[in-house]
C-alpha positions as CSV (number, residue, x, y, z in Angstrom):
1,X,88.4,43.2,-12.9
2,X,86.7,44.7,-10.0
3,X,85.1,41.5,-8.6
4,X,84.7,37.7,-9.4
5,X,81.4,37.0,-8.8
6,X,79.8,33.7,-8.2
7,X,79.0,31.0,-11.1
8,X,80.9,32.3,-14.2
9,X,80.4,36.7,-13.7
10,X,82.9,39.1,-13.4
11,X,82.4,42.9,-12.3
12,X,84.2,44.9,-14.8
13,X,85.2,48.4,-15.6
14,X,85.7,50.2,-18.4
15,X,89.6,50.7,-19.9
16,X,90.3,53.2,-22.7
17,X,92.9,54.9,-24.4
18,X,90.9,57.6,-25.6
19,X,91.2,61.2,-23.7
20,X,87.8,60.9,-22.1
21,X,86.3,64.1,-20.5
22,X,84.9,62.3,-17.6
23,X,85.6,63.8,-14.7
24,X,85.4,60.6,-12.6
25,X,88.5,59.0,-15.3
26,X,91.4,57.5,-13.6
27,X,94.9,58.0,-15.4
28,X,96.7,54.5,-16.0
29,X,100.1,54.0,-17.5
30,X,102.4,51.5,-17.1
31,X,104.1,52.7,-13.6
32,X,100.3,51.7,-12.5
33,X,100.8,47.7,-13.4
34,X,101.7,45.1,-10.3
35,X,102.1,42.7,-13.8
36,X,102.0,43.0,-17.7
37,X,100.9,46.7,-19.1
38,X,99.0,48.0,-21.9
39,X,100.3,49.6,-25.0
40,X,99.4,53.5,-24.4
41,X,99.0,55.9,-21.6
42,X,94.9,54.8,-20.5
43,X,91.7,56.3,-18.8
44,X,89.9,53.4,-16.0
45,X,86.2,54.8,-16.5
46,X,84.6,53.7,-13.2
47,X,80.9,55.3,-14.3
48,X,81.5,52.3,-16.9
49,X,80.6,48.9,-14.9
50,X,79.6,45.9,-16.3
51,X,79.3,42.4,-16.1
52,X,80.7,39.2,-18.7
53,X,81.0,36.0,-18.5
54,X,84.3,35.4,-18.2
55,X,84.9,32.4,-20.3
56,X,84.6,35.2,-23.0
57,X,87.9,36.6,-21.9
58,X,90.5,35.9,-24.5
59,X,93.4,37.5,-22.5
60,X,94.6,39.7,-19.7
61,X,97.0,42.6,-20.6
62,X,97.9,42.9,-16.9
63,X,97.4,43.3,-13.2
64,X,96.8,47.3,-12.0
65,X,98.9,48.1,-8.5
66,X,96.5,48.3,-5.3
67,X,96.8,52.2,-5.3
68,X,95.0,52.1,-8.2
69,X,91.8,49.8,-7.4
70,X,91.6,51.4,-4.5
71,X,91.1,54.6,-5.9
72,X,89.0,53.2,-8.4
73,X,86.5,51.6,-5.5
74,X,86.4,54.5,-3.9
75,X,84.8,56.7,-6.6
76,X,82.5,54.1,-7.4
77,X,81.5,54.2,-3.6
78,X,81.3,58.1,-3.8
79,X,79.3,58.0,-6.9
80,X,76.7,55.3,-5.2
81,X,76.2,57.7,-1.8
């Protein structure tokens, strides 16, 4: 989750376990996670944003470390300059 937004939003961005040729793609594995993991080695998309509702979310596989975010912020700040 990149941001909670007022009322019931979230900012989200796209996590995959497919190799992804994006050159923007952020490796995550499970050194990455503060709390919980994910199964396989993943790819954070950050040229993937979206928003949900978030009383659609079932469950939460984990928390990602602040390295990580951060990076993740930063790339979509670079790609919005």
């Amino acid at each position: 989750m990149l941001a909670n937004l007022p009322g019931n939003d979230i900012l989200l961005c796209q996590i995959t376990s497919q190799n992804t040729r994006d050159i923007f793609s952020v490796p995550l594995t499970v050194a990455d996670f503060v709390q919980g993991s994910l199964p396989v080695p993943s790819n954070i998309r950050p040229t993937r944003i979206f928003t949900a509702d978030k009383r659609i979310i079932i469950k939460t596989s984990g928390t990602v470390g602040p390295i990580i975010i951060q990076r993740v912020i930063q790339i979509i700040i670079d790609l919005l300059r």
